[in-house]
N, C-alpha and C positions, 0 to 999 in steps of 0.2 A: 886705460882699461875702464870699462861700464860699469858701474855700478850699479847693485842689482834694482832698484828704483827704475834704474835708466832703463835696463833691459823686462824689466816688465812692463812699461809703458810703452815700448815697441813691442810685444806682444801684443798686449788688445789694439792699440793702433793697426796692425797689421790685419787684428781679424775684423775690424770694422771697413779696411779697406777691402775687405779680400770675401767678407762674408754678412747674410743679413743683417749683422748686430750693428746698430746706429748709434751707439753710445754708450760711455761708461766713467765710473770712478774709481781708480784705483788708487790703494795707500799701505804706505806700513807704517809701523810703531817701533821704533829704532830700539834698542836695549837701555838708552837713557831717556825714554818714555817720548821721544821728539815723534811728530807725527811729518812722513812726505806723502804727498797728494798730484795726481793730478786726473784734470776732468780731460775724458776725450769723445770728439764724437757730439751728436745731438740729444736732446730725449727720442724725438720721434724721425727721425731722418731730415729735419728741415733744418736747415741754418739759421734759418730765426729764432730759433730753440734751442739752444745750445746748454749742455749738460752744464751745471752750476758745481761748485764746490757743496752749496746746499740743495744740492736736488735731494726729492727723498725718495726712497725706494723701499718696496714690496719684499722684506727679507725672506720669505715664504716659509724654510725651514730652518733657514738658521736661528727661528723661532726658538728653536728646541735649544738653545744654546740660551736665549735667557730664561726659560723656564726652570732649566738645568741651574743655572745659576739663583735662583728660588731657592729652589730646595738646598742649596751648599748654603745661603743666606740664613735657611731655616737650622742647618746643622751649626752653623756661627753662634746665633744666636739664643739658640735652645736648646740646642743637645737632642736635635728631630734626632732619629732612628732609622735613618734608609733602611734595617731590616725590617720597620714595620709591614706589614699588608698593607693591601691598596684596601680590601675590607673592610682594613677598621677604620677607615675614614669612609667609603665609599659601600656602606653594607649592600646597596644592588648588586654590585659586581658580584658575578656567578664563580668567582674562583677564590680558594681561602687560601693561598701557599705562597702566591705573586707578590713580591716585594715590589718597596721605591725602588730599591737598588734596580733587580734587574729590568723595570721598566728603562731608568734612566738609562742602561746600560744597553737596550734592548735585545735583554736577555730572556724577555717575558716569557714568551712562545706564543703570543699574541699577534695574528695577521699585522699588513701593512696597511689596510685599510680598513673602509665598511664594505655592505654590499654596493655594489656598479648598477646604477639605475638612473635614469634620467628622471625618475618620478622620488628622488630621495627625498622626504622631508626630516627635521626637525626630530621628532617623533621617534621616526625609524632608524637616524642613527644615534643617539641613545640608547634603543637598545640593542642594536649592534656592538656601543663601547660596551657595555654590562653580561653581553652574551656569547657575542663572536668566538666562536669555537675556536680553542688552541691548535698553531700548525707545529707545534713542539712540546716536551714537557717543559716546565720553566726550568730555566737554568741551565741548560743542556746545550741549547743551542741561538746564534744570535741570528735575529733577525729583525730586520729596519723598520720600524712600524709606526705611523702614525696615529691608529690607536692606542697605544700606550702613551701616548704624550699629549692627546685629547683629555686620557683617563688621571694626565698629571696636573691636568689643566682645570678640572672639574674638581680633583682632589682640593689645591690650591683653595679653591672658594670658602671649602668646608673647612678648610685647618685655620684661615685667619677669620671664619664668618662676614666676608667682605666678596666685592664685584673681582672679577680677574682686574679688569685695568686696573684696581686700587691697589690690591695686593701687589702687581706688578712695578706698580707708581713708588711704593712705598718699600719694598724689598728690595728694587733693581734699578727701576731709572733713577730715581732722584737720589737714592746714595752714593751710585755710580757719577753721578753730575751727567747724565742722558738729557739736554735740557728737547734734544728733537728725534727724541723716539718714543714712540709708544702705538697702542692701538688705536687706528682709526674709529672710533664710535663716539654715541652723542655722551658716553660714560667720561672721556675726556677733556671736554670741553677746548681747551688752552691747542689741543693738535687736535681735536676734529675741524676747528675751525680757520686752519689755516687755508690759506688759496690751494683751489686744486691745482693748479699752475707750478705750485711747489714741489710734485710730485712727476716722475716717470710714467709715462702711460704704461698697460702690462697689456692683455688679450682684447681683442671685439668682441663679446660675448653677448651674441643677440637676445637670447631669452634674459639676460639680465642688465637690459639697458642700453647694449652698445659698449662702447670703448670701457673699459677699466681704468680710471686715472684719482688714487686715492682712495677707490675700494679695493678691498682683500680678493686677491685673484684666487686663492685656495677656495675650492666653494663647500669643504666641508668645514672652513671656518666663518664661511658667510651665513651658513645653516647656524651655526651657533651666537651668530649676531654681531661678529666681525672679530670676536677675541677668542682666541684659543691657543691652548698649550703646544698645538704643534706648527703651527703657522698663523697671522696676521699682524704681527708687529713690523711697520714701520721704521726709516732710520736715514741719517744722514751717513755720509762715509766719516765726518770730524767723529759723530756720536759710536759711530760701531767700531772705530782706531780706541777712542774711550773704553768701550766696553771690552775690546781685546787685555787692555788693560787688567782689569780685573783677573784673568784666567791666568798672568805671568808673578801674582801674590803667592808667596812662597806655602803657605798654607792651605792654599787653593790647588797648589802644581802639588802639594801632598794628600790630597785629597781625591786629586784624580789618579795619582798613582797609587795609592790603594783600592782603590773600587775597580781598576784597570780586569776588564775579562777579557783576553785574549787581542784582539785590535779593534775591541771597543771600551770607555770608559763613560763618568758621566758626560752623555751628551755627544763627545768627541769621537772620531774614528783616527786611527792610527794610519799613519800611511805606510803603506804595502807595497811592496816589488820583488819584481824576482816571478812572476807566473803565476796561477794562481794554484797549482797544487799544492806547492811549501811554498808559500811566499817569506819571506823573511817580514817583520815586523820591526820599524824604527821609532823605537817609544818615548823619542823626546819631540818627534816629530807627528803631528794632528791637523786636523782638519774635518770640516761641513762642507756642504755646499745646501742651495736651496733651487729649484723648482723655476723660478722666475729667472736665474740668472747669477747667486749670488755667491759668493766661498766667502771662509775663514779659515785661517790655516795660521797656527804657531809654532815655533820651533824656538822650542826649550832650551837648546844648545845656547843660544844664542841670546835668547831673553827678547823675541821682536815677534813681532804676529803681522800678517797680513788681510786686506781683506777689502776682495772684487763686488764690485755693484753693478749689474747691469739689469735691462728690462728686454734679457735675450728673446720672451714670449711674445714680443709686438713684431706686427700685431696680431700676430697667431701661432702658437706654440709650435704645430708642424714646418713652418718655415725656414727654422735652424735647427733642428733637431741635436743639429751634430755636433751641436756645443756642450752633449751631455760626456764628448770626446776631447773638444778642444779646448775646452774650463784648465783640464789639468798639466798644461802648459804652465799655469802661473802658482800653483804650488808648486810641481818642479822645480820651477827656475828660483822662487823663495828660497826654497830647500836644500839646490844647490849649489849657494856662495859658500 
């Protein structure tokens, strides 16, 4: 009989044979914390390039997952207040009622993005996080937004008076032992300066240079100078099996089950089946995924977390599309041993 290691690494094997994805890492984190791995595939579709156990990868949104882990850091050690306002750290912000919570939750009623411009600067989304008119009242209803975890992003700065990579360095990777994750900027030093070589290519992205390999493919965290709350963190799959870790601490898995709004919690989504008008809700079982290519998925049951690395965008996001389909093959099959 397979085990399920075995039967997810015939999965992505299958879709690299079968579809444009040229490579990947997959691994999980057993319930007595052992980590299995395996690299399959290229970085860039060539054989001389062959994906590494240390490749590092563009986690894009599962960003949101250690930001998320911030703030549960900040409630550890301080007694934060997820009911605060985002206000009373961030007095621009045009709304007085928006908690942490329901950002974390994205319960905000806060859009998914900024405005769509190919002339976006700096400037203009800024005030897009501070203004961007609500698509809900808060609290009412959820929706996925990348604005809200820019705005946690920002937040972050002001509550420790320090750069995101430090507050990130200092709350999350280095407690965590993340010795190879972090944000690519020159804020970093120790990982901005590692080989680009070390890295998975992501998009060709002519107005900004050509090939993406070690820049932030998200470009409304490149607008923010490579670090932000809701995508540009970096990672190894040994470092993101670690930081799976963290989410299966008994204080932490009560902490998500309190803030839990409907099939969403901090950070997490629940996984859903059954259709989508009454879907049933399975709330020991969770999951991300991110933009580039990437998931996390744990399952409480069980005490083991999973989690896929690819650079399904190379070299052009439209070319696999359908992986925003075929990703959830490998929660499934997690899910169900």
């Amino acid at each position: 009989m397979q085990t399920v290691m075995e039967n997810l690494s015939q999965i992505g094997q299958r879709l690299i044979n079968q579809t444009p994805l040229v490579g990947m890492n997959v691994g999980m984190l057993t319930a007595a914390g052992q980590q299995e791995q395996v690299a399959l595939g290229s970085r860039d579709g060539n054989a001389a390039h062959p994906v590494q156990t240390d490749t590092i990868y563009d986690l894009a949104s599962l960003t949101k997952l250690y930001t998320a882990a911030a703030y549960i850091q900040l409630v550890r050690q301080s007694d934060f207040d997820l009911a605060r306002t985002i206000q009373s750290v961030l007095p621009q912000f045009n709304y007085t009622e928006i908690t942490f919570q329901q950002v974390l939750q994205h319960t905000s009623g806060l859009p998914s993005s900024v405005r769509k411009t190919t002339q976006l600067t700096r400037e203009m989304l800024l005030t897009d996080l501070y203004n961007r008119e609500l698509i809900s009242a808060p609290g009412t209803e959820i929706h996925y937004s990348d604005v809200g975890y820019m705005l946690l992003g920002e937040a972050l700065k002001v509550i420790t008076g320090q750069t995101l990579e430090q507050t990130m360095h200092q709350l999350v990777f280095e407690p965590l032992g993340l010795h190879e994750t972090g944000y690519r900027t020159p804020a970093m030093p120790g990982f901005y300066d590692l080989p680009k070589e070390r890295f998975a290519p992501t998009e060709d992205v002519p107005e900004r240079g050509g090939l993406l390999q070690g820049t932030v493919n998200d470009f409304k965290a490149n607008l923010l100078g490579g670090a932000a709350g809701h995508a540009g963190i970096f990672s190894t799959l040994t470092d993101a099996l670690t930081f799976n870790q963290f989410w299966l601490e008994p204080d932490v898995v009560a902490l998500l089950q309190a803030n839990r709004c409907d099939f969403r919690t901090l950070g997490w989504h629940y996984w859903r089946f059954g259709g989508e008008d009454e879907p049933s809700i399975e709330q020991d079982w969770l999951y991300q995924t991110g933009f580039t290519g990437t998931i996390m998925a744990l399952n409480l049951k069980t005490n083991e977390a999973l989690t896929v690395l690819t650079n399904r965008v190379y070299p052009e996001r439209t070319v696999y599309d359908r992986w925003r389909v075929d990703r959830y093959q490998f929660p499934q099959a997690f899910f169900a041993q």
